[in-house]
C-alpha positions as CSV (number, residue, x, y, z in Angstrom):
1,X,15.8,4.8,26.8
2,X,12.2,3.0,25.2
3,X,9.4,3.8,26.8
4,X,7.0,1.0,25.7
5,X,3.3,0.3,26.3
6,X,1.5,-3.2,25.5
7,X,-1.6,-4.7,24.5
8,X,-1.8,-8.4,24.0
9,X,-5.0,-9.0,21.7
10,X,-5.1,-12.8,22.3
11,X,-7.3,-13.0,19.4
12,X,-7.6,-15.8,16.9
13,X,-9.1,-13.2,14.0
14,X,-11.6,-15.2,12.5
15,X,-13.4,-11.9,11.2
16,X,-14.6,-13.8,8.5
17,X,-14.3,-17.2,7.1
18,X,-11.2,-15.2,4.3
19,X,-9.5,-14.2,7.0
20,X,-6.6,-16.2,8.1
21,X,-6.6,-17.1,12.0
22,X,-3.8,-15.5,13.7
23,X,-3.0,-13.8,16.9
24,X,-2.5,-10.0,17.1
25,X,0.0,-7.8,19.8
26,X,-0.4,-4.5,19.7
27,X,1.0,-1.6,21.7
28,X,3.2,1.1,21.9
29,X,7.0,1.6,22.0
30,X,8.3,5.4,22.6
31,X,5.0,6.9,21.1
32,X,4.9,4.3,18.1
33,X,2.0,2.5,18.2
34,X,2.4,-1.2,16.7
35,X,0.4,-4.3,15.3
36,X,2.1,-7.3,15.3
37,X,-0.1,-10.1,13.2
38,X,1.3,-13.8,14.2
39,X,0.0,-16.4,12.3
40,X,-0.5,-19.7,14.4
41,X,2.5,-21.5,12.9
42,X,5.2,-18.8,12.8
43,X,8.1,-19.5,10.3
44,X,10.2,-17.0,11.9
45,X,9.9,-14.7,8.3
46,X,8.9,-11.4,9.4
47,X,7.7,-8.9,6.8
48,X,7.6,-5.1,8.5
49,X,5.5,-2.8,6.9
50,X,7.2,1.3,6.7
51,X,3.7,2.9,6.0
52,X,3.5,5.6,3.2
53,X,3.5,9.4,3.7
54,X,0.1,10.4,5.9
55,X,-0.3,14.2,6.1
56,X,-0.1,15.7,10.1
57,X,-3.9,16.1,10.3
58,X,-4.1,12.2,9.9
59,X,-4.7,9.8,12.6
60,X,-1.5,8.7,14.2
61,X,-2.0,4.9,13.4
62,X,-0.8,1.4,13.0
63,X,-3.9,0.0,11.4
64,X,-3.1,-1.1,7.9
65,X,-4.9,-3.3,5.2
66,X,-4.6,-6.8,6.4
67,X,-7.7,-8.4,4.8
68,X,-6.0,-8.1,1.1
69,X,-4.9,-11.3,-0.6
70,X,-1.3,-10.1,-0.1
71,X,-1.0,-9.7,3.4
72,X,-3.3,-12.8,3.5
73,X,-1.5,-15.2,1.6
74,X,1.7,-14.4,3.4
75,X,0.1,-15.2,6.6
76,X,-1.5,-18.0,5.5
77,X,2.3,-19.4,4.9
78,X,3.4,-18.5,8.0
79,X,4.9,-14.8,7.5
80,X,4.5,-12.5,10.4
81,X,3.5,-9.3,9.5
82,X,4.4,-6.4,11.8
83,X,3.4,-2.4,11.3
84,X,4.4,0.6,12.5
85,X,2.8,3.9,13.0
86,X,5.8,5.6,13.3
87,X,5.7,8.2,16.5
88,X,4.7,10.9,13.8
89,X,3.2,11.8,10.4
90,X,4.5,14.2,7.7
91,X,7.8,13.1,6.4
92,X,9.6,10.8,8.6
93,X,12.5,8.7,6.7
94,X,15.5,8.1,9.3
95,X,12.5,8.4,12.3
96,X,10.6,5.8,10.7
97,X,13.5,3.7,10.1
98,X,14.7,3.7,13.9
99,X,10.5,3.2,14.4
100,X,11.3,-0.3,12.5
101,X,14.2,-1.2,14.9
102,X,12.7,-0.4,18.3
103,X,9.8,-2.9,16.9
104,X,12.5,-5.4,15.8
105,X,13.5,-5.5,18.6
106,X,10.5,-5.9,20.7
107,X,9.7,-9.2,18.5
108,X,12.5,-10.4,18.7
109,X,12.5,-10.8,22.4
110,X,8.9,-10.9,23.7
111,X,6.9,-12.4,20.9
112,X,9.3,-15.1,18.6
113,X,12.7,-15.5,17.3
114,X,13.3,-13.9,14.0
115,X,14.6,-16.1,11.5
116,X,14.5,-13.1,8.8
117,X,13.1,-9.8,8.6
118,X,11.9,-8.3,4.9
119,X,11.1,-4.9,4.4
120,X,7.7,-4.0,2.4
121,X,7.1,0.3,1.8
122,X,5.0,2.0,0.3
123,X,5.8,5.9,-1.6
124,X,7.8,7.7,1.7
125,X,7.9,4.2,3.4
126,X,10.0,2.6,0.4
127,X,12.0,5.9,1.3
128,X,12.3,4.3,5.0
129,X,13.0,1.0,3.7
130,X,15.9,2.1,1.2
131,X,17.4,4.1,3.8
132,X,17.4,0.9,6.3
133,X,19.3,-1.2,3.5
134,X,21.6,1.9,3.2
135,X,22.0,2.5,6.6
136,X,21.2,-1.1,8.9
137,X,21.6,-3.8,6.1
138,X,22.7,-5.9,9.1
139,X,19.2,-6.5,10.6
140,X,17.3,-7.1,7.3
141,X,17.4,-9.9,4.3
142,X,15.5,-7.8,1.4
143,X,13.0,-4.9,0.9
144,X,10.6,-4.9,-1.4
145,X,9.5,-0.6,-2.6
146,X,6.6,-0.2,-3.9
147,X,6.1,3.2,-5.6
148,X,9.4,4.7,-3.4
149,X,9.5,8.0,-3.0
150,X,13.5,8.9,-3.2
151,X,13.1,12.6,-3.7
152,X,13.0,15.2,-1.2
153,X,10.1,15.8,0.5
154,X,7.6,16.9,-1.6
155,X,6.6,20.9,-1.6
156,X,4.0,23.1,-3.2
157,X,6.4,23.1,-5.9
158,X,7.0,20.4,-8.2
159,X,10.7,20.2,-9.6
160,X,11.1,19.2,-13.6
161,X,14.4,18.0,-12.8
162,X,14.2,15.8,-9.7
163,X,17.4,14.6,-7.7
164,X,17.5,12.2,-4.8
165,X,17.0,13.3,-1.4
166,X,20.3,13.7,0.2
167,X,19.7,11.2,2.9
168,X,20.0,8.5,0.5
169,X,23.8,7.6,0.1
170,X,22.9,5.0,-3.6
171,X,24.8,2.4,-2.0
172,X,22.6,-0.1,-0.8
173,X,23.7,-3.5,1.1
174,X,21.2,-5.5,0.6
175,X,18.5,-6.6,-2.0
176,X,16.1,-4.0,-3.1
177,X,12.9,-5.2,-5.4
178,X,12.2,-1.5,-7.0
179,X,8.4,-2.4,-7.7
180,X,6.4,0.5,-9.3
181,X,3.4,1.4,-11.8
182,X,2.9,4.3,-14.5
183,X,5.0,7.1,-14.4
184,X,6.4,6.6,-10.6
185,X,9.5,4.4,-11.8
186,X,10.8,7.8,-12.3
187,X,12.1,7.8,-8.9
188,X,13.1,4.0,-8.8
189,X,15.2,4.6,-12.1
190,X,16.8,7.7,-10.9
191,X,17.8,6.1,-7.7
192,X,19.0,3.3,-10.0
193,X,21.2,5.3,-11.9
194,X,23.0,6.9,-8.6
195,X,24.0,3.2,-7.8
196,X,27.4,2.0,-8.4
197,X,27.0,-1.4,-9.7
198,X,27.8,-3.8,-6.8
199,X,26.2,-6.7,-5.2
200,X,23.2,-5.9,-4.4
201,X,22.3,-3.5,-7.6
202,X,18.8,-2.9,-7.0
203,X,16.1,-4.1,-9.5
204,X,13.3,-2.9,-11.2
205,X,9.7,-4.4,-11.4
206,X,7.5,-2.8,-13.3
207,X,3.8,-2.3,-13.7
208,X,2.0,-0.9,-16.8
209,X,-0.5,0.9,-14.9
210,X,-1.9,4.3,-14.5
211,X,-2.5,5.5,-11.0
212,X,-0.6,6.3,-7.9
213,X,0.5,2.6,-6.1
214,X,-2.0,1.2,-8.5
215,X,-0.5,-2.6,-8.1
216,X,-2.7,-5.6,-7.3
217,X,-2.1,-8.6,-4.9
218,X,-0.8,-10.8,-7.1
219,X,2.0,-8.8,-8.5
220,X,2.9,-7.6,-5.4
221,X,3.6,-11.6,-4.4
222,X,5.4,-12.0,-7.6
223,X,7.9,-9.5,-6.8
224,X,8.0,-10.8,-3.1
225,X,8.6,-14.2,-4.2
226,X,11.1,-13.0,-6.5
227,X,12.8,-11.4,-3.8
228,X,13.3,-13.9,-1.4
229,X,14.4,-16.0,-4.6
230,X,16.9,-13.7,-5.0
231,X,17.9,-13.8,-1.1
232,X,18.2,-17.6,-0.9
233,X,21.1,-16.9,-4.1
234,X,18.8,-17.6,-6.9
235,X,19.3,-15.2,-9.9
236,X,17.0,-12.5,-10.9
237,X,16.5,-9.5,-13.4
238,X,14.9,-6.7,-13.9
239,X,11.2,-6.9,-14.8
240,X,9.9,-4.9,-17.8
241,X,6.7,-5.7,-17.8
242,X,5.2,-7.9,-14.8
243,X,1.3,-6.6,-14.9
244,X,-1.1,-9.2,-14.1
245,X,-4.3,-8.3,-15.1
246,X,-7.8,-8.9,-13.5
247,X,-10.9,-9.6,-15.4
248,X,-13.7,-9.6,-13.1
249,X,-17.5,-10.8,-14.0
250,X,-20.2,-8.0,-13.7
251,X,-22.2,-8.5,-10.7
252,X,-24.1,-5.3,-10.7
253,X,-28.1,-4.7,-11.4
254,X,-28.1,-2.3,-14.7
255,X,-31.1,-0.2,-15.6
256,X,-31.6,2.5,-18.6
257,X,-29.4,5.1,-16.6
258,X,-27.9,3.9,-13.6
259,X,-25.8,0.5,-11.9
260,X,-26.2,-0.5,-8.4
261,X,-24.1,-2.6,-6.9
262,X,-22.1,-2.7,-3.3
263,X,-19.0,-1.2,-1.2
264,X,-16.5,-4.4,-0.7
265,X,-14.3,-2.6,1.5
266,X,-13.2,0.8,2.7
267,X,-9.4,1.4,3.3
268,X,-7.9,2.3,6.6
269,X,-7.8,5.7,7.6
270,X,-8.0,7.3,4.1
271,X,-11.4,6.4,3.0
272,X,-10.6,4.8,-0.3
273,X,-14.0,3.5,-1.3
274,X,-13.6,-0.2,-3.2
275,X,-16.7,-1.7,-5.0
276,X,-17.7,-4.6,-7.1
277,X,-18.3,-2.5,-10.2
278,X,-16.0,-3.6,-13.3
279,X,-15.2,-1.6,-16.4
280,X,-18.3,-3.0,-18.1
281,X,-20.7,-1.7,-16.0
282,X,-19.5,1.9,-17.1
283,X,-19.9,1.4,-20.3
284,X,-23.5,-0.1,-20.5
285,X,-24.0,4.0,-19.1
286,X,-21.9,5.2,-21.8
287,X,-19.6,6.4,-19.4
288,X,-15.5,7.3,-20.6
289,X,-12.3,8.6,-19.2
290,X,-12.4,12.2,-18.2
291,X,-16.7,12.1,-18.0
292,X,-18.4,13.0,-15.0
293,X,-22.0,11.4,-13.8
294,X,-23.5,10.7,-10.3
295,X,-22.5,9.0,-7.4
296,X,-25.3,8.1,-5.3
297,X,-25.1,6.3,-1.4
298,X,-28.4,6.3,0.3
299,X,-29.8,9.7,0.4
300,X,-26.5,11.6,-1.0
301,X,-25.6,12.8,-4.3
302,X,-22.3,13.7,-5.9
303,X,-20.9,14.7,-9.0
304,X,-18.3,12.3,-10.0
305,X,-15.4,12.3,-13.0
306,X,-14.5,9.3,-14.3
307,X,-10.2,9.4,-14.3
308,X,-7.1,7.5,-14.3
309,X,-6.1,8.9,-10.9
310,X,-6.9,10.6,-7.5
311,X,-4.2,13.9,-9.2
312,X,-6.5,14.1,-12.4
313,X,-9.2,16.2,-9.8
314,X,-8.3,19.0,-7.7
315,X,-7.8,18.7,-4.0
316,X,-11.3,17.8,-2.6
317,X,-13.1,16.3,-5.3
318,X,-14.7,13.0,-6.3
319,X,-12.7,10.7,-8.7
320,X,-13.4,6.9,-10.0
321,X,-10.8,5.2,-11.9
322,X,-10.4,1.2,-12.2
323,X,-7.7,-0.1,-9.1
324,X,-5.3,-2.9,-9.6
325,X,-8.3,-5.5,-9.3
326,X,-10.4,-4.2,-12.0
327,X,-12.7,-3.1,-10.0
328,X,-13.9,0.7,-9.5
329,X,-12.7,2.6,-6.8
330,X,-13.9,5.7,-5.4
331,X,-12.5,8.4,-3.8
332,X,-12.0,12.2,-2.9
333,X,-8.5,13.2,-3.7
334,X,-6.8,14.3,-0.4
335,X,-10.5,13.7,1.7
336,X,-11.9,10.9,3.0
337,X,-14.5,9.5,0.4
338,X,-16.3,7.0,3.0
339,X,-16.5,9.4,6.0
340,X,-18.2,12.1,3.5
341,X,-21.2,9.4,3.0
342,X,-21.0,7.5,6.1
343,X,-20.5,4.6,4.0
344,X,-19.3,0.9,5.3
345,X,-18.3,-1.9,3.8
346,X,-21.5,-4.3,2.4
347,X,-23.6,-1.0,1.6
348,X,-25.3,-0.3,-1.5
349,X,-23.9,2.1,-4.4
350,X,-25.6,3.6,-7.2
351,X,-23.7,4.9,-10.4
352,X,-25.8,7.4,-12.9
353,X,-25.3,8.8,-16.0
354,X,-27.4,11.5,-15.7
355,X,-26.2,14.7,-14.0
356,X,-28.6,17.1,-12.2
């Protein structure tokens, strides 16, 4: 039986004049908290969210990044957008999945009529959205899988031979957009090669990109739009290459040894610092893959190495690579980069080449 607890934020978001006004529920059904992001003139195209892995000492949380152009722009044409905390962290594939439904559901009968429901996941939450067009194809049209994670659960140690996980059965029954950057198609392709050819083979969409999830707005629209293409019976194939790159103007103040310039936004839960530095700024310091220099916010200093992704540090420590934007983000791999400084969105940032 669902136990189910409700907040109706009767909100028109207009956080800032980028935001797109729109009405938010959110509650809790059976120890999942949910957000539920309506825009004012719903199309009945509801895109649910299956969050990636979160380790257990995480905040339990439905709170995802709605102010990016992707989540934007698909509210802005009339998407809902509807997310899930799951009742649990860790790994949570089937749980998740049934997470999903329960919210389905709830839409579906207290807050509009569903015309079509999408899938969008993330690493373990493209896990979660495979096994739904495996196991429920019935209640979904398409699911886009960014980065998917399709192996078992990851352990201290890392396999050189990886096989699915065996809740996956490779037979999918609906359309599955395998979206993915660098060297995580590994798991897309593998799961590709386990399908039978049928129907609803799934396709590849690929990124050339270092980084973990490193894929900006604008490709992930392009596969989405590609997707629902593909659902309405227009044909599609794989993508070898679909990178869209950014090229960003310099914005920050450059002196003989250091950059300033500002925090745009801090993601959700994990700290992610984003800034308005570019690739040129680091190399008026001279600065080049695999160097480390300074990070300085207000009256705190770190040592920082300049990398391609949060894995190229050990656990703990400060990294800066360029995100899908070409922008610089910083972070702390597995640590939360903008609770270390206090930092919020609009602060200053300083960048120096000198090391103390």
């Amino acid at each position: 039986m669902k136990t189910f607890r409700y907040i109706f934020a009767a909100l028109a978001l207009l956080i800032s004049s980028t935001l797109f006004a729109q009405l938010q529920h959110a509650g809790e059904i059976d120890g999942a908290a949910f957000i539920v992001d309506v825009p004012a003139e719903p199309s009945g195209d509801v895109l649910f969210i299956a969050r990636g892995y979160r380790p257990d000492f995480f905040p339990v949380s439905a709170v995802y990044e709605v102010g990016t152009n992707f989540y934007q722009t698909l509210l802005h044409e009339g998407w809902t957008i509807a997310s899930t905390a799951f009742q649990s962290n860790d790994w949570v594939v089937a749980e998740g999945g049934a997470d999903i439904l329960a919210l389905q559901a709830h839409i579906e009968a207290e807050i509009h009529p569903i015309e079509r429901s999408f899938l969008y996941g993330e690493t373990m939450g493209g896990g979660v959205a495979v096994w739904l067009a495996e196991n429920e194809p019935e209640n979904f049209s398409g699911a886009l899988c960014l980065g998917a994670h399709l192996f078992p659960e990851p352990g201290p140690e890392i396999t050189t031979s990886p096989v699915l996980a065996k809740i996956f059965t490779a037979n999918p029954m609906l359309p599955i957009v395998l979206l993915a950057n660098g060297e995580e198609m590994l798991s897309s392709q593998s799961y590709l090669d386990a399908v039978d050819e049928t129907a609803y083979t799934p396709i590849t969409w690929f990124i050339d990109r270092p980084g973990h999830v490193n894929v900006n707005s604008a490709e992930r629209l392009a596969a989405m739009r590609a997707l629902v293409a593909w659902c309405e019976g227009a044909p599609i194939t794989p993508v070898e290459d679909g990178t869209i790159a950014m090229s960003p103007d310099s914005v920050a103040a450059v002196g003989e040894d250091v950059v300033a310039g500002n925090i745009t936004r801090i993601r959700p839960l994990y700290g992610n610092i984003y800034t308005n530095f570019v690739a040129d700024d680091l190399a008026q310091l001279g600065i080049e893959i695999g160097d480390t220099f300074t990070l300085l916010h207000k009256d705190k200093r770190y040592p920082i190495t300049f990398a391609q992704a949060y894995s190229d540090v050990p656990y703990g420590e400060w990294v800066a690579f360029m995100d899908s934007e070409a922008h610089v983000q910083i972070s702390r791999n597995y640590a939360n980069a903008a609770e270390t400084l206090s930092a919020v969105s609009g602060d200053p940032i300083l960048l120096s080449n000198q090391l103390e």
